[in-house]
TIRO-2110 file (N, C-alpha, C; in Angstrom, 1 decimal):
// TIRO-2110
208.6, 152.2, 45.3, N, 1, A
207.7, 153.2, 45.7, CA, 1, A
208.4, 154.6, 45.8, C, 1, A
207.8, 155.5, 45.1, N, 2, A
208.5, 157.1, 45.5, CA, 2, A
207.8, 157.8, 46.8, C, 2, A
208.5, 158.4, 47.3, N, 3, A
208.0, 158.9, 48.7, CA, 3, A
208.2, 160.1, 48.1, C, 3, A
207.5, 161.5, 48.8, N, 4, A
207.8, 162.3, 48.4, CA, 4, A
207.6, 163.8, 49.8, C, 4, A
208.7, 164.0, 50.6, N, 5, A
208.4, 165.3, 52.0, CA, 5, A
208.3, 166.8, 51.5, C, 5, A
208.4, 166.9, 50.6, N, 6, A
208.3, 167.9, 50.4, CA, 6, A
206.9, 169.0, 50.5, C, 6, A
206.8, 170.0, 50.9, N, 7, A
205.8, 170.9, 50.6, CA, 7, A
204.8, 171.1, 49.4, C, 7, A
203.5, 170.2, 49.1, N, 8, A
202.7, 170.5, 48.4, CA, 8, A
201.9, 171.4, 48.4, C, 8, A
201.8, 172.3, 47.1, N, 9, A
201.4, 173.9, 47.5, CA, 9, A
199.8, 173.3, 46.5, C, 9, A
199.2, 173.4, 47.0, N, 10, A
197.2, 173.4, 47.1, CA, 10, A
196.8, 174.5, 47.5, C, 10, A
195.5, 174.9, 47.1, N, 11, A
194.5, 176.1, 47.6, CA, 11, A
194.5, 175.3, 49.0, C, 11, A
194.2, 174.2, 49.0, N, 12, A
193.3, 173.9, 50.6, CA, 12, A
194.4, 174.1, 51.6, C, 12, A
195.9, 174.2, 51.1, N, 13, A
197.0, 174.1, 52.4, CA, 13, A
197.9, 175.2, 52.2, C, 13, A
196.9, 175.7, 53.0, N, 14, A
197.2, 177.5, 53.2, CA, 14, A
198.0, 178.1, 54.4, C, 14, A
198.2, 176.9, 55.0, N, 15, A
199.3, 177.5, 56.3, CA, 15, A
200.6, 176.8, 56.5, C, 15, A
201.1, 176.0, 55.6, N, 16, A
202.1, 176.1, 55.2, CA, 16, A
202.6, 174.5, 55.9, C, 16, A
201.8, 174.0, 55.7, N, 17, A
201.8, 171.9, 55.8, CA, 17, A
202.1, 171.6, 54.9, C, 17, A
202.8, 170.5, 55.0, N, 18, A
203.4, 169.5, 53.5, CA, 18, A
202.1, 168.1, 53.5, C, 18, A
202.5, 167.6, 52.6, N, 19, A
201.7, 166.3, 52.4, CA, 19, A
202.7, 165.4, 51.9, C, 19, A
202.8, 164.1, 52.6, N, 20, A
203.2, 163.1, 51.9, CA, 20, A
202.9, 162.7, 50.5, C, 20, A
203.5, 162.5, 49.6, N, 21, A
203.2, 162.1, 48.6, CA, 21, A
203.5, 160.8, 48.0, C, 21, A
202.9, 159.8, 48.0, N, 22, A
203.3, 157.6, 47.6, CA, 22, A
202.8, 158.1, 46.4, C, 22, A
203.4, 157.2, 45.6, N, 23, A
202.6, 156.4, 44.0, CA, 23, A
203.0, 155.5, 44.3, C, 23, A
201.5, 154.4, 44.1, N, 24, A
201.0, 153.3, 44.2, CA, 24, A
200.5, 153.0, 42.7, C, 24, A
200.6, 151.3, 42.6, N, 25, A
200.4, 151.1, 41.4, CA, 25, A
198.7, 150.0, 41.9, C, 25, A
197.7, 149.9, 40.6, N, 26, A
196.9, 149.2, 41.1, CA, 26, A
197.0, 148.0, 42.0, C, 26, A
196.3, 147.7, 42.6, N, 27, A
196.5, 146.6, 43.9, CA, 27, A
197.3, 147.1, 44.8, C, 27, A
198.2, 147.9, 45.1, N, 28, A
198.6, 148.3, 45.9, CA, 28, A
198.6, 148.6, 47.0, C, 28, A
198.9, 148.3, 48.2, N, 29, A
198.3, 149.3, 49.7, CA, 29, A
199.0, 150.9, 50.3, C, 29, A
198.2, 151.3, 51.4, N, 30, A
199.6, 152.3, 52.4, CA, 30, A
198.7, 152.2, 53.3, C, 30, A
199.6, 151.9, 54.4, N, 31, A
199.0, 151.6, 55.9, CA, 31, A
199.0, 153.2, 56.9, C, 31, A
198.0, 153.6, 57.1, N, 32, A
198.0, 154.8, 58.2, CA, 32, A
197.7, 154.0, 59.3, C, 32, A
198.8, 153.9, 60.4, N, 33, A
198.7, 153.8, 61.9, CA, 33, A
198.5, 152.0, 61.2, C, 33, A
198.0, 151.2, 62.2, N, 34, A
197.8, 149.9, 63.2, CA, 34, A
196.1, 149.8, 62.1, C, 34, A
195.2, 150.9, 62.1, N, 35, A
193.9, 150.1, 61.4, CA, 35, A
193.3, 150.4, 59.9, C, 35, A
194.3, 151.6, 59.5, N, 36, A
193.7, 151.7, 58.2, CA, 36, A
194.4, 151.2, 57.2, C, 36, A
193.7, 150.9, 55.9, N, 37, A
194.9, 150.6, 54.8, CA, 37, A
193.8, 151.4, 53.8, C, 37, A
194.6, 152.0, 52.8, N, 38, A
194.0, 152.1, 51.8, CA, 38, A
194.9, 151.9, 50.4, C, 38, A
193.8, 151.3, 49.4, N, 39, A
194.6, 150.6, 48.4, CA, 39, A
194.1, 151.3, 47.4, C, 39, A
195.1, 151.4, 46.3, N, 40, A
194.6, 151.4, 44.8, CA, 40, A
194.5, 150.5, 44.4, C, 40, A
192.8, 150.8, 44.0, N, 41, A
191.8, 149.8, 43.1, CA, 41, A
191.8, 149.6, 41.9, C, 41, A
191.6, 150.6, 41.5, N, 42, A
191.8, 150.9, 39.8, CA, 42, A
192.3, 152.1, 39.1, C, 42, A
192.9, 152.0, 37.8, N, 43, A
193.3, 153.8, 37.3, CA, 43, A
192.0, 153.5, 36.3, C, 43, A
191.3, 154.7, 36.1, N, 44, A
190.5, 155.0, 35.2, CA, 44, A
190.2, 156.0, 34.2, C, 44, A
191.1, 155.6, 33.1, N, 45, A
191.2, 157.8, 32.5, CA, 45, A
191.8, 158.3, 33.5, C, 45, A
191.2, 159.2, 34.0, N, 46, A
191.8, 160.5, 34.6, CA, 46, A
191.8, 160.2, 36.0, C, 46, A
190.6, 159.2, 36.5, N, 47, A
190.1, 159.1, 37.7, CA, 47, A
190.9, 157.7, 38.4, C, 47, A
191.7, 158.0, 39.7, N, 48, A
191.7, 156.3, 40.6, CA, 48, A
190.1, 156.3, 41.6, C, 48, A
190.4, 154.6, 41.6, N, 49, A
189.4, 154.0, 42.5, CA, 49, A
190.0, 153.8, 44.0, C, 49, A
189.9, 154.3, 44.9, N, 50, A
190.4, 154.1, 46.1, CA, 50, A
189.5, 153.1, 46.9, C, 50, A
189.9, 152.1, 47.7, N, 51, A
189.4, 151.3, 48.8, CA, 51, A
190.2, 151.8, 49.4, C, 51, A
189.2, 152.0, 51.2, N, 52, A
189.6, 152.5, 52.5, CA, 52, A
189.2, 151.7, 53.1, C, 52, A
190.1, 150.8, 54.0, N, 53, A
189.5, 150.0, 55.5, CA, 53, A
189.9, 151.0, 56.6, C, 53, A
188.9, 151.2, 57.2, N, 54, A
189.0, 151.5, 58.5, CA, 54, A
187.9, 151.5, 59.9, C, 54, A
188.5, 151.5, 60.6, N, 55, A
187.1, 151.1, 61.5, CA, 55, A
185.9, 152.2, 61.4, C, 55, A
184.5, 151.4, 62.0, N, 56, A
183.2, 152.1, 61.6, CA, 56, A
183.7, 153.8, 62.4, C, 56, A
184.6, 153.8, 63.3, N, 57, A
184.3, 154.9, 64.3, CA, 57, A
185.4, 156.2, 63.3, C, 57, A
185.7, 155.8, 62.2, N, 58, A
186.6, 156.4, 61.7, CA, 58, A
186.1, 157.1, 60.1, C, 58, A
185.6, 158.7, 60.7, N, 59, A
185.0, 159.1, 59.1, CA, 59, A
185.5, 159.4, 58.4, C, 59, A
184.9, 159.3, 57.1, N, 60, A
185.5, 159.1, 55.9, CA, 60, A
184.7, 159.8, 54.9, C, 60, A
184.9, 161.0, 54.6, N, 61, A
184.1, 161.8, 53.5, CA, 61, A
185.2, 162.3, 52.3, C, 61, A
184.3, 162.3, 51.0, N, 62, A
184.8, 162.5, 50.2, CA, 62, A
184.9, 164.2, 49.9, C, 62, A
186.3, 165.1, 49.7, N, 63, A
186.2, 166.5, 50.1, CA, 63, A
184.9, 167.2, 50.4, C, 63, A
184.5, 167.3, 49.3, N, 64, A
182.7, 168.3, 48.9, CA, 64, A
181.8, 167.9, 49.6, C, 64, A
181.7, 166.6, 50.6, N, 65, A
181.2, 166.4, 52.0, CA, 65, A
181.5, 166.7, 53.1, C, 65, A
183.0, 166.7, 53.4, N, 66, A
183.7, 167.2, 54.4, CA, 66, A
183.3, 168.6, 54.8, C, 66, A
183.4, 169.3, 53.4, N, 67, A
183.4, 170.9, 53.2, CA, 67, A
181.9, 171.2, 53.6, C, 67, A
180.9, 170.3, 53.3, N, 68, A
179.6, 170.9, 53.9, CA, 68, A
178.9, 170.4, 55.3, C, 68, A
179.5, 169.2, 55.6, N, 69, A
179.3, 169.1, 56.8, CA, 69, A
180.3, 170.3, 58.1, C, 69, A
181.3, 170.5, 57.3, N, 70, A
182.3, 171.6, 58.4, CA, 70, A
181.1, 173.1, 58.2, C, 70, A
180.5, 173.2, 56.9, N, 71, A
179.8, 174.4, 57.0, CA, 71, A
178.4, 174.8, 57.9, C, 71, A
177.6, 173.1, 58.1, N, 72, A
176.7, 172.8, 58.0, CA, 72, A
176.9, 173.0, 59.5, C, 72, A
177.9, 172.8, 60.4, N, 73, A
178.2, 172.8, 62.1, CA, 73, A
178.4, 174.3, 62.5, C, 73, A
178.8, 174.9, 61.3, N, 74, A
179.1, 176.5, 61.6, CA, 74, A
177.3, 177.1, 61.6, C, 74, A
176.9, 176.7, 61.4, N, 75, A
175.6, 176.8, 61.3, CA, 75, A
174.9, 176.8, 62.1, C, 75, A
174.8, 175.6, 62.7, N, 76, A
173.9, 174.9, 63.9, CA, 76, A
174.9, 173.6, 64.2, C, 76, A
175.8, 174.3, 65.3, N, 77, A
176.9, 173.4, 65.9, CA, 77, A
176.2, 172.7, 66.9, C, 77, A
175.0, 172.8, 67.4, N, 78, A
174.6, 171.8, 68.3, CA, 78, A
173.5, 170.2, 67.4, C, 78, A
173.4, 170.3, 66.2, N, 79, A
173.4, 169.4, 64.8, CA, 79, A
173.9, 168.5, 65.0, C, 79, A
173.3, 167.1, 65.4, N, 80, A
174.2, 165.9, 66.0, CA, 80, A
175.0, 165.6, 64.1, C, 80, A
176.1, 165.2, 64.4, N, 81, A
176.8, 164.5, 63.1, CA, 81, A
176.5, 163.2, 62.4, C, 81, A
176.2, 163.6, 61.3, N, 82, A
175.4, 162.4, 60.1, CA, 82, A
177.0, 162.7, 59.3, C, 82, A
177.5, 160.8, 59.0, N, 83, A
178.9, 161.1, 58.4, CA, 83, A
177.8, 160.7, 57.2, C, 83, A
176.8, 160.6, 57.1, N, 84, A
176.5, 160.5, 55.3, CA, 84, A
176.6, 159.2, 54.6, C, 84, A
177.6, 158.2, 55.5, N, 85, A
177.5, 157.1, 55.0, CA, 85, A
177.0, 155.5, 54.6, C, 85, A
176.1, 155.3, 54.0, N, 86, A
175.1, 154.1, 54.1, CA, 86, A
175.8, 153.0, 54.4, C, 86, A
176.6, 152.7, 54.2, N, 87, A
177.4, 151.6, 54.6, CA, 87, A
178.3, 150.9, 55.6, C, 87, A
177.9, 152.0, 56.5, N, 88, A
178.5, 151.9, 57.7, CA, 88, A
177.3, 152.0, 58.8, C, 88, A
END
């Protein structure tokens, strides 16, 4: 497994945060904390399949949801929170 501490430079990390960086190979896991895992599922072309366990109380949006529910509270912050997800 390569680990990687170094400072990843993104538009979205603009104040000067690093990101861990793993490569995982399909079937794979990486454990955050005691209740999440998330695994690679599949490579696809261009695209991976990610599975995420994590408990129901724990949201999980994909960026372009994130981004409009954070815009959607700037809005009307008293807007109870819909994580959007049917499966939970």
């Amino acid at each position: 497994m390569y680990i990687s501490y170094g400072a990843f430079h993104h538009e979205i990390f603009t104040k000067g945060s690093g990101m861990l960086v793993l490569m995982r190979r399909p079937g794979e896991s990486i454990h955050i904390g005691p209740n999440i895992v998330v695994t690679l599922v599949a490579l696809e072309r261009n695209r991976a399949r990610i599975g995420i366990e994590a408990p129901r109380e724990v949201p999980i949006d994909r960026e372009e949801i994130a981004e409009k529910k954070r815009l959607e509270a700037l809005v009307d912050p008293d807007a109870p929170e819909d994580d959007g997800n049917p499966h939970r």
